[in-house]
ChimeraX commands (.cxc) that place a marker at each C-alpha (Angstrom):
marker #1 position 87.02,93.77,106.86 radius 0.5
marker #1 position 86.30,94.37,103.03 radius 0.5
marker #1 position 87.09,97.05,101.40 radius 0.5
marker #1 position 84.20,98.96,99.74 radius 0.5
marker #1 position 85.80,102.76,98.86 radius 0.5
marker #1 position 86.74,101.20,95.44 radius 0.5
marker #1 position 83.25,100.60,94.67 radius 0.5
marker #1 position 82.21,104.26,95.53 radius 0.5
marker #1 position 85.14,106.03,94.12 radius 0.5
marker #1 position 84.61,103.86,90.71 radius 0.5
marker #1 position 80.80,104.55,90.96 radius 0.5
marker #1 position 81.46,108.56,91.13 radius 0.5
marker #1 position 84.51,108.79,88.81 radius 0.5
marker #1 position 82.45,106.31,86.16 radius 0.5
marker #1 position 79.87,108.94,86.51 radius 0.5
marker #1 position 82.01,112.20,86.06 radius 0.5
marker #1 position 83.49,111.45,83.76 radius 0.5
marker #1 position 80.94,109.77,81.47 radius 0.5
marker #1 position 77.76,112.37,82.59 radius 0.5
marker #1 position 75.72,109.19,82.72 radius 0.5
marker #1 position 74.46,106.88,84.84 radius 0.5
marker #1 position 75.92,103.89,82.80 radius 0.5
marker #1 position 79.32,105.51,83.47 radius 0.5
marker #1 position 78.14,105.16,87.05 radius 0.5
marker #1 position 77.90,101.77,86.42 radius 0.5
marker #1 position 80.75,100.67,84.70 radius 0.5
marker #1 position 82.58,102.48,87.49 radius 0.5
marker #1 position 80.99,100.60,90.13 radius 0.5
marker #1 position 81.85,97.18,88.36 radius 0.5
marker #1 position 85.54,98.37,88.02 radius 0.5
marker #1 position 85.60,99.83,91.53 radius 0.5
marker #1 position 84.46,96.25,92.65 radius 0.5
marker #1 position 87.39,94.40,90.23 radius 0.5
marker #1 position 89.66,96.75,92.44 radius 0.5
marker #1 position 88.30,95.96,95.81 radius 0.5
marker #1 position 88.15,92.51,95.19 radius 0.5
marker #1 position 91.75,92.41,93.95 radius 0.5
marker #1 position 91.26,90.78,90.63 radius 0.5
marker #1 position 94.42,93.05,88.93 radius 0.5
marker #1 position 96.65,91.75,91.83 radius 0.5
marker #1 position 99.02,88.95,91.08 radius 0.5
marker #1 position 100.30,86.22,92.97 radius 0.5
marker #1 position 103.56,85.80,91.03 radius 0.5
marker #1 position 104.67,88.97,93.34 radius 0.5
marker #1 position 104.07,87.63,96.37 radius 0.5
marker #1 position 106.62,84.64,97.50 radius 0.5
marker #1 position 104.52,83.37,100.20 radius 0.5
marker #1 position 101.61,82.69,97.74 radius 0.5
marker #1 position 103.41,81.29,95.70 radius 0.5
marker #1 position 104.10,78.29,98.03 radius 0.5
marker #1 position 100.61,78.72,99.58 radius 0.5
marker #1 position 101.72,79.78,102.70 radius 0.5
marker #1 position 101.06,82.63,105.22 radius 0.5
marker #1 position 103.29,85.18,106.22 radius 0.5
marker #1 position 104.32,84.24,109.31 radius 0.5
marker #1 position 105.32,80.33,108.26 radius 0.5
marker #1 position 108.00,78.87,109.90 radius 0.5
marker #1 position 111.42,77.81,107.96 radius 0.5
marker #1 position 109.99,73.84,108.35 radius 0.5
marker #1 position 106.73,74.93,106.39 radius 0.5
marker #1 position 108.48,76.91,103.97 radius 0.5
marker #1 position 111.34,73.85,102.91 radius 0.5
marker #1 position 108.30,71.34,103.17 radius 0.5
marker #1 position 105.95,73.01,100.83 radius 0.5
marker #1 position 109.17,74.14,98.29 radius 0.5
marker #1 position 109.87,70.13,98.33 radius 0.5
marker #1 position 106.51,69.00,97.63 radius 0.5
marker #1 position 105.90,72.16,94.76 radius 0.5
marker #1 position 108.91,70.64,93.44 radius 0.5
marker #1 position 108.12,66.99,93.30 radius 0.5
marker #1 position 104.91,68.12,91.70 radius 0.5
marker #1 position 105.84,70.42,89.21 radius 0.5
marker #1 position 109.66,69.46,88.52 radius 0.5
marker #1 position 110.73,68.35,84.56 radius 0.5
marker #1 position 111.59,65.19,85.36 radius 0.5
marker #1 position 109.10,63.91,86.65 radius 0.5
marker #1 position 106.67,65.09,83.52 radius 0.5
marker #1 position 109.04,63.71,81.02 radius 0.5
marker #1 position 106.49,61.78,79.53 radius 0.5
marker #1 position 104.18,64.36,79.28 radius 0.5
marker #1 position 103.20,66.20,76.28 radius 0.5
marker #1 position 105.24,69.25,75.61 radius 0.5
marker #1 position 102.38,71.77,76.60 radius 0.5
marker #1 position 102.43,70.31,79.66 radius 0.5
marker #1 position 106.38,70.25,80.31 radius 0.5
marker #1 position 106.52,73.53,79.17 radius 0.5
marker #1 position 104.25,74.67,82.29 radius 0.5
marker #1 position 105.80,72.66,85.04 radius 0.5
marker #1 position 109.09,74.32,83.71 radius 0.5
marker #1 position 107.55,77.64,84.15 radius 0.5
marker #1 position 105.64,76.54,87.40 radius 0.5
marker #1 position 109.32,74.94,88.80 radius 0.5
marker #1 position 111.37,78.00,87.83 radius 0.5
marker #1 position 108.56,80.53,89.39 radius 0.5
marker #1 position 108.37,77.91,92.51 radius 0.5
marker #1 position 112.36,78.11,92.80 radius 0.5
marker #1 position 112.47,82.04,92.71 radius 0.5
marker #1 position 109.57,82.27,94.73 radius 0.5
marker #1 position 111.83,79.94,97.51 radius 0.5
marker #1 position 115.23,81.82,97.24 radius 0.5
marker #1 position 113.70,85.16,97.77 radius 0.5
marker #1 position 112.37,83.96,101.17 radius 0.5
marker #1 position 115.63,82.32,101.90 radius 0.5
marker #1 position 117.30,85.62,101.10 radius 0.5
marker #1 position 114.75,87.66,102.85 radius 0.5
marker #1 position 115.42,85.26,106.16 radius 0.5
marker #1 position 118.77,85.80,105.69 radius 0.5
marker #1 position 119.60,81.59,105.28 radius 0.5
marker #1 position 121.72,80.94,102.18 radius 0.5
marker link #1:1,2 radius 0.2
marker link #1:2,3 radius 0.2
marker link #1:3,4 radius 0.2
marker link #1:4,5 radius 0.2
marker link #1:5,6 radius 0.2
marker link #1:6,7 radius 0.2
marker link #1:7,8 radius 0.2
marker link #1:8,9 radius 0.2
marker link #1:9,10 radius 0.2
marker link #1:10,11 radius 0.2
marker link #1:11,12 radius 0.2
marker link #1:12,13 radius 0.2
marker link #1:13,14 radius 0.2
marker link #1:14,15 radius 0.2
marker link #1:15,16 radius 0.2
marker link #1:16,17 radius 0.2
marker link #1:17,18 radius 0.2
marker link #1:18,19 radius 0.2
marker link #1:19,20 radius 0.2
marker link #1:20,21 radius 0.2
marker link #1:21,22 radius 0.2
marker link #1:22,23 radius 0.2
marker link #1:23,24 radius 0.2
marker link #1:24,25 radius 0.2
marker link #1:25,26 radius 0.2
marker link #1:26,27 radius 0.2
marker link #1:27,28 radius 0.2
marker link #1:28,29 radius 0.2
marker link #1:29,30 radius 0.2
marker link #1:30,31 radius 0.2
marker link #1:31,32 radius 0.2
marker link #1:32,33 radius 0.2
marker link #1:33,34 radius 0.2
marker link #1:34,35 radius 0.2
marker link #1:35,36 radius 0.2
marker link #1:36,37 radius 0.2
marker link #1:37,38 radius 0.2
marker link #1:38,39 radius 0.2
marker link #1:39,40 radius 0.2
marker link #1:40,41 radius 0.2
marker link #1:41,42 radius 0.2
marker link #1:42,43 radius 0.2
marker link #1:43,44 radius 0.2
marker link #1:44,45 radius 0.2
marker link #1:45,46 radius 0.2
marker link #1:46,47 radius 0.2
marker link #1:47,48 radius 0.2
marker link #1:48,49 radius 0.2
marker link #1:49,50 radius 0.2
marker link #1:50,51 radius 0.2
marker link #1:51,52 radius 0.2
marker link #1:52,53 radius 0.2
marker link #1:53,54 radius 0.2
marker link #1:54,55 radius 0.2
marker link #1:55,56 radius 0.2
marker link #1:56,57 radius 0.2
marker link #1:57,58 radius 0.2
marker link #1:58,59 radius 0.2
marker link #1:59,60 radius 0.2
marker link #1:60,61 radius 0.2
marker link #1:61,62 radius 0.2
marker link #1:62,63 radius 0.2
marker link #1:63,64 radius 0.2
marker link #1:64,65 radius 0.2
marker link #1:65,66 radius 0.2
marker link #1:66,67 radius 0.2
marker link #1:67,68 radius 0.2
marker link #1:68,69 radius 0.2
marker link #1:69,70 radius 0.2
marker link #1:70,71 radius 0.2
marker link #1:71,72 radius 0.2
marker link #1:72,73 radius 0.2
marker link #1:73,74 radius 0.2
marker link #1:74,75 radius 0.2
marker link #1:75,76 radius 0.2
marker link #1:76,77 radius 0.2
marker link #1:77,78 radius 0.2
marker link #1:78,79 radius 0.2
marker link #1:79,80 radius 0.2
marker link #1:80,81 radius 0.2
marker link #1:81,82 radius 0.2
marker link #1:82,83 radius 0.2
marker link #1:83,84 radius 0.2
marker link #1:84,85 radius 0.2
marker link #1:85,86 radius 0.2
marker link #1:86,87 radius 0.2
marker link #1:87,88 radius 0.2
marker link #1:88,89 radius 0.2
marker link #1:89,90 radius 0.2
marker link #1:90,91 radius 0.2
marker link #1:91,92 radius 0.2
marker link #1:92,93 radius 0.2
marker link #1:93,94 radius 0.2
marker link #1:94,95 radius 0.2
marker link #1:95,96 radius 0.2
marker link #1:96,97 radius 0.2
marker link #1:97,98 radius 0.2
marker link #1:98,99 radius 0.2
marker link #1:99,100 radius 0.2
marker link #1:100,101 radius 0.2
marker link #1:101,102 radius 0.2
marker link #1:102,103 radius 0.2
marker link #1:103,104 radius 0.2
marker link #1:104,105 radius 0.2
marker link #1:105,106 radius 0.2
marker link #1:106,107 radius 0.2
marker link #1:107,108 radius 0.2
marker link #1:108,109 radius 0.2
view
């Protein structure tokens, strides 16, 4: 189910606080941002990270951290121009912290 309070809670506060109905408005479109979780980040979430589900099994989880890592790792983008290492370095180190804090959730080391 979608959420939809966001939208009506945005829509009243927007037009509170702004005594018009563009406040209203502008309420209703940031209401919506919320419900549609446009301010929430991936980077937070492990799981997302490797594009998997919560309940993925320790064979899903090592197979998608291996092929993240063959995609994104520095060595294989050595050729690349250094925009482009630079964010498979970034992508590789998020990919690896995103991986050990499953492991250590799981307990595995």
């Amino acid at each position: 189910m979608k959420r939809w309070y966001g939208k009506v809670l945005g829509f009243i506060a927007g037009w509170l606080l702004m005594r018009h109905p563009a406040g209203g408005l502008i309420g209703l479109l940031i209401g919506h941002a919320f419900d549609s979780d446009w301010f929430r980040t991936a980077r937070g979430d492990a799981y997302a990270v490797l594009g998997l589900e919560e309940g993925a099994s320790d064979t899903e989880i090592d197979l998608a951290y291996r092929r993240l890592m063959a995609q994104y790792h520095p060595d294989r983008m050595a050729g690349a121009a250094p925009e482009l290492l630079e964010q498979a370095q970034r992508r590789a180190a998020e990919v690896n912290r995103a991986y050990d804090r499953i492991r250590k959730k799981r307990g595995r080391r």
